[in-house]
Biopython code that builds the backbone (N, CA, C, O; Angstrom):
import numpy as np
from Bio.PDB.StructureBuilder import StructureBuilder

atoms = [
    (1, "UNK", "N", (-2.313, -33.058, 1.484)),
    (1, "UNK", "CA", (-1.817, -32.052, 2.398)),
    (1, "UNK", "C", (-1.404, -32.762, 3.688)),
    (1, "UNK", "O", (-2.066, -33.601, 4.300)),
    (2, "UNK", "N", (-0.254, -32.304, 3.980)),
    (2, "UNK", "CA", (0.268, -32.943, 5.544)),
    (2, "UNK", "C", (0.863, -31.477, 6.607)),
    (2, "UNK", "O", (1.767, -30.666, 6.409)),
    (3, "UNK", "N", (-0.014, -31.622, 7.621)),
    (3, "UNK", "CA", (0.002, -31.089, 8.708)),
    (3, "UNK", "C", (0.602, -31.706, 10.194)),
    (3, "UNK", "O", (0.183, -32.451, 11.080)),
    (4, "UNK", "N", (1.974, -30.843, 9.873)),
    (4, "UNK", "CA", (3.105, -31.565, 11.042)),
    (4, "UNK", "C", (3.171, -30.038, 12.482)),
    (4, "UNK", "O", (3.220, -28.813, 12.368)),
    (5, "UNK", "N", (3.136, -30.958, 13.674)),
    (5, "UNK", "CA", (3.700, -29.642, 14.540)),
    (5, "UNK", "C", (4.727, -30.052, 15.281)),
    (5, "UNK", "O", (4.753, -31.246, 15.578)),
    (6, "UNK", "N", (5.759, -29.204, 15.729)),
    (6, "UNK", "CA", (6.775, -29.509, 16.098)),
    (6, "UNK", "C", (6.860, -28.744, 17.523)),
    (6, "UNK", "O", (5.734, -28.381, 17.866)),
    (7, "UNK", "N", (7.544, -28.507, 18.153)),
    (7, "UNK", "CA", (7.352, -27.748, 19.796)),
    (7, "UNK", "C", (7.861, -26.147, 19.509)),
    (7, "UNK", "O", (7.964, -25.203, 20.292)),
    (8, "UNK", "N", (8.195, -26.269, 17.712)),
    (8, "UNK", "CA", (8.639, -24.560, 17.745)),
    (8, "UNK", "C", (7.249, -24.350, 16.540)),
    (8, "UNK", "O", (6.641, -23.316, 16.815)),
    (9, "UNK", "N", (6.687, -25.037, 15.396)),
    (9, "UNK", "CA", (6.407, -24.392, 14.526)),
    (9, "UNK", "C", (5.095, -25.326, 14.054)),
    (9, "UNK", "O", (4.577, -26.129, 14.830)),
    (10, "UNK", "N", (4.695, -25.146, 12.887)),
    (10, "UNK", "CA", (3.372, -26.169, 12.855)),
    (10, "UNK", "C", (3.736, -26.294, 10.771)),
    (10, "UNK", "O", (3.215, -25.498, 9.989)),
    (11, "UNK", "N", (4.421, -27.119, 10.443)),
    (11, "UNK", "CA", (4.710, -27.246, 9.034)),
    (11, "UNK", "C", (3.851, -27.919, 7.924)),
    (11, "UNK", "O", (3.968, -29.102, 7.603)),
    (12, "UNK", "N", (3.003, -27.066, 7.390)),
    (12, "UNK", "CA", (2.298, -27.436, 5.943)),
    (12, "UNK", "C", (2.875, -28.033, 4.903)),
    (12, "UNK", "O", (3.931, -27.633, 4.413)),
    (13, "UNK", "N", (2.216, -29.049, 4.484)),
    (13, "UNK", "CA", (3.030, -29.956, 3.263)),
    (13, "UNK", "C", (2.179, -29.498, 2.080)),
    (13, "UNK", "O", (1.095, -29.289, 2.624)),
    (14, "UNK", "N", (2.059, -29.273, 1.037)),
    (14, "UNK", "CA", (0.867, -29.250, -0.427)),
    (14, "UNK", "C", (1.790, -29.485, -1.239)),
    (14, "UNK", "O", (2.987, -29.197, -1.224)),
    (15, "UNK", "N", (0.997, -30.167, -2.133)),
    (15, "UNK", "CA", (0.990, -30.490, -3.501)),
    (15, "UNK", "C", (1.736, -29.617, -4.708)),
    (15, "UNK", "O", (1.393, -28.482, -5.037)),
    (16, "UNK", "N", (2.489, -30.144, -5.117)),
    (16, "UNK", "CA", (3.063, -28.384, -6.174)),
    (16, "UNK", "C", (2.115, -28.180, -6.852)),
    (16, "UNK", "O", (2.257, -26.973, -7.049)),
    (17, "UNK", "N", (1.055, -28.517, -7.473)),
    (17, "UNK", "CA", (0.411, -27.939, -8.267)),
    (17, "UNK", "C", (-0.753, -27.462, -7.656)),
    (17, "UNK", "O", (-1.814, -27.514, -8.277)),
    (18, "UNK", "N", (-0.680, -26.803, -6.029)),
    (18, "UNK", "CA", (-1.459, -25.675, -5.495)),
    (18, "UNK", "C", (-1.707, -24.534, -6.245)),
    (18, "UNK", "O", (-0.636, -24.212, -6.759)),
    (19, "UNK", "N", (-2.370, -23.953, -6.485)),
    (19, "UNK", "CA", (-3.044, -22.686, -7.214)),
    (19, "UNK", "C", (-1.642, -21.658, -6.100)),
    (19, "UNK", "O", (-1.263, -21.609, -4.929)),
    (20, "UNK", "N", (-1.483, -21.331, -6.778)),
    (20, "UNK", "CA", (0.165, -20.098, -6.302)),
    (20, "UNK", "C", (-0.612, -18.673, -6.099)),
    (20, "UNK", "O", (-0.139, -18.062, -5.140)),
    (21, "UNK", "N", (-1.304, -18.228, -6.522)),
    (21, "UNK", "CA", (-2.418, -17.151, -6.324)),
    (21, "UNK", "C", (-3.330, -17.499, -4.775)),
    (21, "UNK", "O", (-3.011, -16.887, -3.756)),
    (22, "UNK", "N", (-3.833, -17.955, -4.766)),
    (22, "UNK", "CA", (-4.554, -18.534, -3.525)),
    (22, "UNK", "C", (-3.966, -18.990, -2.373)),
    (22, "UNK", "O", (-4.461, -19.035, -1.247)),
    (23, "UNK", "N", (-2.592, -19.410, -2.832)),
    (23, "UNK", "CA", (-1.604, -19.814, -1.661)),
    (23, "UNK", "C", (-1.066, -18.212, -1.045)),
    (23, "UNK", "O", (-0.776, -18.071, 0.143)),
    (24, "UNK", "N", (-1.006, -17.289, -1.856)),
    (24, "UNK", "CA", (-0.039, -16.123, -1.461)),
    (24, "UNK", "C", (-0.991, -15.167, -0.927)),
    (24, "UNK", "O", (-0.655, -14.109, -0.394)),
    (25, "UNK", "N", (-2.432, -15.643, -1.113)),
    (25, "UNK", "CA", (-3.634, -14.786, -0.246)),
    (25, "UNK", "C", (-3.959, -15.202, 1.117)),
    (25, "UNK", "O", (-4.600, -14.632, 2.000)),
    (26, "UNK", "N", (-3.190, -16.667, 1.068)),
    (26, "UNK", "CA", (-3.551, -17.363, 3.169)),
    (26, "UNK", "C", (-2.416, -16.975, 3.521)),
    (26, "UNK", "O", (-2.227, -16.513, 4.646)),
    (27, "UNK", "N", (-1.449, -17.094, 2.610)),
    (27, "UNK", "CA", (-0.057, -16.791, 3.475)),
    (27, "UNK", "C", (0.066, -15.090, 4.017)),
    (27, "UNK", "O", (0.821, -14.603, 4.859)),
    (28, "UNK", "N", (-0.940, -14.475, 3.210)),
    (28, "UNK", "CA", (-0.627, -12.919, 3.890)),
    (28, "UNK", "C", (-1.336, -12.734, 4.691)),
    (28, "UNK", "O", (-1.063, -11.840, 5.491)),
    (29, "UNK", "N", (-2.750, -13.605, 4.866)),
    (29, "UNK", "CA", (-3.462, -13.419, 6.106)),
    (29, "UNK", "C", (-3.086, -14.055, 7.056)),
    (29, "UNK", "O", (-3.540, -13.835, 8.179)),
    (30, "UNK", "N", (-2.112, -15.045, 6.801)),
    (30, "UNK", "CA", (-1.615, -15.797, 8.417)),
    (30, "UNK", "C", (-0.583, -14.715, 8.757)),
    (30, "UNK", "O", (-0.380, -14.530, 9.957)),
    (31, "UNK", "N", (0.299, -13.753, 7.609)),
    (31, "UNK", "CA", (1.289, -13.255, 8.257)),
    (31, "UNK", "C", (0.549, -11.692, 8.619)),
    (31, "UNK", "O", (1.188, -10.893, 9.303)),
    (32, "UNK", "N", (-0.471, -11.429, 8.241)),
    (32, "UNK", "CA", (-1.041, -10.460, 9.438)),
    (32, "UNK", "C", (-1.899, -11.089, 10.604)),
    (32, "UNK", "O", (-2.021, -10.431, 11.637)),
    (33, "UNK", "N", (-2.335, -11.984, 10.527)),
    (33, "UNK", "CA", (-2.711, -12.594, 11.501)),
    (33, "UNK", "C", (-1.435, -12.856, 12.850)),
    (33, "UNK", "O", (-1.700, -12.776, 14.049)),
    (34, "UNK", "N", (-0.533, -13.065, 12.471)),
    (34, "UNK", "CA", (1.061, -13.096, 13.267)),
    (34, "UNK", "C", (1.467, -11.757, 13.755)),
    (34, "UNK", "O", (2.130, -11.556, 14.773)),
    (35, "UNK", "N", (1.067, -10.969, 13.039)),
    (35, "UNK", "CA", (2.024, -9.749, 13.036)),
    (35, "UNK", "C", (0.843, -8.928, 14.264)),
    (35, "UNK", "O", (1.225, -8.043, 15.029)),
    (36, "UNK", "N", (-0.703, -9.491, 14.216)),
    (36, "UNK", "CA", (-1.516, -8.860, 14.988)),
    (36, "UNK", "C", (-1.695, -9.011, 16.145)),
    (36, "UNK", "O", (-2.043, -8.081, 16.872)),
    (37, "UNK", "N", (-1.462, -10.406, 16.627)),
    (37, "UNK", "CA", (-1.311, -11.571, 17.297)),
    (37, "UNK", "C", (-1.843, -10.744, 18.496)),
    (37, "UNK", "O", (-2.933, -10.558, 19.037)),
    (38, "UNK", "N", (-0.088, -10.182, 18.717)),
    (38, "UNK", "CA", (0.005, -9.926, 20.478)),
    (38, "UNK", "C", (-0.997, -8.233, 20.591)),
    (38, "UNK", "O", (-1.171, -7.853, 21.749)),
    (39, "UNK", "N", (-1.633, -7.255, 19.387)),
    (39, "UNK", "CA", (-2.245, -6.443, 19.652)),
    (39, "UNK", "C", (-3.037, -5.993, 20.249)),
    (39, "UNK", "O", (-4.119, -6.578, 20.217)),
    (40, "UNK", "N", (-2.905, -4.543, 21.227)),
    (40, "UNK", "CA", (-4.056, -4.253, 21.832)),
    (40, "UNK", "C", (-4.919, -3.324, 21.104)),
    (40, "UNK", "O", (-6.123, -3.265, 21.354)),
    (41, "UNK", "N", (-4.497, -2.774, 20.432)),
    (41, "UNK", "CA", (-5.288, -1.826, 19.351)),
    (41, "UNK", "C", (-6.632, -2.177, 18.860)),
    (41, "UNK", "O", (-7.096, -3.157, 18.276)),
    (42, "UNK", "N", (-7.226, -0.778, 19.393)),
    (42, "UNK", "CA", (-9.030, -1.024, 19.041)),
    (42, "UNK", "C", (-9.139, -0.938, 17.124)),
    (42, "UNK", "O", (-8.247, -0.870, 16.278)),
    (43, "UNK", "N", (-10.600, -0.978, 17.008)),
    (43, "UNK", "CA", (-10.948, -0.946, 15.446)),
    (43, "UNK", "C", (-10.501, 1.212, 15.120)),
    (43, "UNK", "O", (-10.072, 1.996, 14.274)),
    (44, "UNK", "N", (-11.040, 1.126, 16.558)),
    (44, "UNK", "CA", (-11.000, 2.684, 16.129)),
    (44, "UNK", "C", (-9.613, 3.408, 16.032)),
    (44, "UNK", "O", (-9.360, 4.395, 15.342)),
    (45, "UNK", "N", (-9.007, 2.918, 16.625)),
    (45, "UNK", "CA", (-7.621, 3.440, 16.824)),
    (45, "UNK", "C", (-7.052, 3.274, 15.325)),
    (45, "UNK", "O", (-6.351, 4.065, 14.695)),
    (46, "UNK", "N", (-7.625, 1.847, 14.883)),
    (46, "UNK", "CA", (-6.488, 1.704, 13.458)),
    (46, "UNK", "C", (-7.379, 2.239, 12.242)),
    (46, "UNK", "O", (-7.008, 2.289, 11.069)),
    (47, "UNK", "N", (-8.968, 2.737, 12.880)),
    (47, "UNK", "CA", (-9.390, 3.244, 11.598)),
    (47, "UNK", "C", (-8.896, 4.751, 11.564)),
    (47, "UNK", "O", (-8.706, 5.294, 10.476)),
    (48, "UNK", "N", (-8.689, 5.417, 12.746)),
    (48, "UNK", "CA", (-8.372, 6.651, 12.565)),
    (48, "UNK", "C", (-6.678, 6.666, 12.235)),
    (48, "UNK", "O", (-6.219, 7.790, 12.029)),
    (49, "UNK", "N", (-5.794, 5.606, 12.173)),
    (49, "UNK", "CA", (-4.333, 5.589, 11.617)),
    (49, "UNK", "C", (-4.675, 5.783, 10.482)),
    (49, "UNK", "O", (-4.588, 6.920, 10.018)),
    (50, "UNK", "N", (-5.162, 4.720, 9.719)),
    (50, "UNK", "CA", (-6.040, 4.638, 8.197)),
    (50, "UNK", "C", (-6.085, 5.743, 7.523)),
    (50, "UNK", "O", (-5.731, 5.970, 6.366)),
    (51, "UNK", "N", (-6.701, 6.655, 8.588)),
    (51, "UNK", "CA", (-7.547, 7.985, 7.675)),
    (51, "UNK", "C", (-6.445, 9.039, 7.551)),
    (51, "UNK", "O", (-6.533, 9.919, 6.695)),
    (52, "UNK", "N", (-4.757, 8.917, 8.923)),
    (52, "UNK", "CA", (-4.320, 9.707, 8.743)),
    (52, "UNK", "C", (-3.167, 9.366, 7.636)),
    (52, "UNK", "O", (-2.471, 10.054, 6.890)),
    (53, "UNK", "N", (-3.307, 7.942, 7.898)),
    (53, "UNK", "CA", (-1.929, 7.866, 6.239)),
    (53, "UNK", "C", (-2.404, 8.110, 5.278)),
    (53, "UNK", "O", (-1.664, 8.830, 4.608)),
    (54, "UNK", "N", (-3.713, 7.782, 4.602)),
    (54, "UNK", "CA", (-4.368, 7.795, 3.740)),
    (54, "UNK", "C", (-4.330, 9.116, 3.643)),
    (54, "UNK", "O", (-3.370, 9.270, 2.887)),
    (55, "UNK", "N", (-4.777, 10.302, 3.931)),
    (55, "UNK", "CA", (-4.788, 11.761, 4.037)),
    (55, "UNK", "C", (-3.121, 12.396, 3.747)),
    (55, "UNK", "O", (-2.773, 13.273, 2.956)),
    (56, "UNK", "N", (-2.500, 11.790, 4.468)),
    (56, "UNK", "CA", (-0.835, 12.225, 4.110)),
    (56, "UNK", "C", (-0.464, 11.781, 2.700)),
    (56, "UNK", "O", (0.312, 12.467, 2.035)),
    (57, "UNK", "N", (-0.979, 10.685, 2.234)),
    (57, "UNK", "CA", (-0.838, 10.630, 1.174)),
    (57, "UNK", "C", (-1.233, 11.069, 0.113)),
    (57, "UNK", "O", (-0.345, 11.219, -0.727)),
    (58, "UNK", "N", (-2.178, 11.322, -0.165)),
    (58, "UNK", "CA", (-3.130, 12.280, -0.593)),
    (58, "UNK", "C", (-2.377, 13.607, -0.846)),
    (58, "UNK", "O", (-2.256, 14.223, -1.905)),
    (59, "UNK", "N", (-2.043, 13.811, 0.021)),
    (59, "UNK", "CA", (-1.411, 15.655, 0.916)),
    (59, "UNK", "C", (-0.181, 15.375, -0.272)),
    (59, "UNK", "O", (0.124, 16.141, -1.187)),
    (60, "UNK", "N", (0.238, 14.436, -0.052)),
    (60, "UNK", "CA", (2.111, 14.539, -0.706)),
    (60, "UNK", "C", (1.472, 14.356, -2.330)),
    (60, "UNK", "O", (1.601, 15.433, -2.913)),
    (61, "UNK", "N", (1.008, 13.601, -2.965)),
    (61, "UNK", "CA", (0.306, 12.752, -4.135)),
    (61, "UNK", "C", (-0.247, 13.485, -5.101)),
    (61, "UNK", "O", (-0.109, 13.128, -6.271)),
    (62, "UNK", "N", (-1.042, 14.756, -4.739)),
    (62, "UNK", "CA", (-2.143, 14.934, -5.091)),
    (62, "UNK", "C", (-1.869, 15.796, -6.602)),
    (62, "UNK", "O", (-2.403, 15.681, -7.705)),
    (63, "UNK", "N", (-0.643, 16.816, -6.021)),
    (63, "UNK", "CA", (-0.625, 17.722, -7.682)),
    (63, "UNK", "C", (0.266, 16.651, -8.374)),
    (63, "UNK", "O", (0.823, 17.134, -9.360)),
    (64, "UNK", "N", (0.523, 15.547, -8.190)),
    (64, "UNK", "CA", (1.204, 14.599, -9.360)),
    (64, "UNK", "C", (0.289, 14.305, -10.433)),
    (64, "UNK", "O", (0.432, 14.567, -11.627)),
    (65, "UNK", "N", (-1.083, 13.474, -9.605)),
    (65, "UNK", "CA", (-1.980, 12.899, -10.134)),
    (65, "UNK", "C", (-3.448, 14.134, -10.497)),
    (65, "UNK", "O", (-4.240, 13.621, -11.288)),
    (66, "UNK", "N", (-3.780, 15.290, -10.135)),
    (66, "UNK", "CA", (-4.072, 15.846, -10.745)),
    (66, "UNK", "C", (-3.952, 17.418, -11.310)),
    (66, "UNK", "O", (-3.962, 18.309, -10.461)),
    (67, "UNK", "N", (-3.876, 17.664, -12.270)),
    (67, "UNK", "CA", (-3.073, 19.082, -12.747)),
    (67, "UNK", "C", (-4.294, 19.645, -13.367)),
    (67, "UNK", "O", (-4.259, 20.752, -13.905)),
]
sb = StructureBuilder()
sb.init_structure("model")
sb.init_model(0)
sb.init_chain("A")
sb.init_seg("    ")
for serial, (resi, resn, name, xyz) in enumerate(atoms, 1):
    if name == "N":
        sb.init_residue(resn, " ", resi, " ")
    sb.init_atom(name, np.array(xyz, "f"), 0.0, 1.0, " ", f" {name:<3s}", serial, name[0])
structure = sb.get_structure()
């Protein structure tokens, strides 16, 4: 593994025969880790978003999946 940084970016080198499963589980936590970065949002704020998508979905979903 080679770990380069440059003044814009920080570039990972691996091996091709990295496990491709395990690679696509850091890469989604660095890209929420990025995407969270600059957030001010409490735990509570995004648990109560949570509960309201989750619930809308539900709301729209529900006579599909049960009759």
């Amino acid at each position: 593994m080679i770990i380069e940084r440059t003044d814009d970016e920080v570039i990972i080198r691996l091996p091709s025969n990295v496990n491709t499963e395990g690679l696509q589980n850091l890469i989604d936590y660095l890209t929420y880790k990025e995407a969270t970065a600059n957030s001010n949002a409490k735990q509570t704020d995004v648990d109560a978003l949570a509960k309201e998508v989750k619930a809308g979905w539900w709301k729209k979903n529900k006579g599909r999946l049960i009759k």
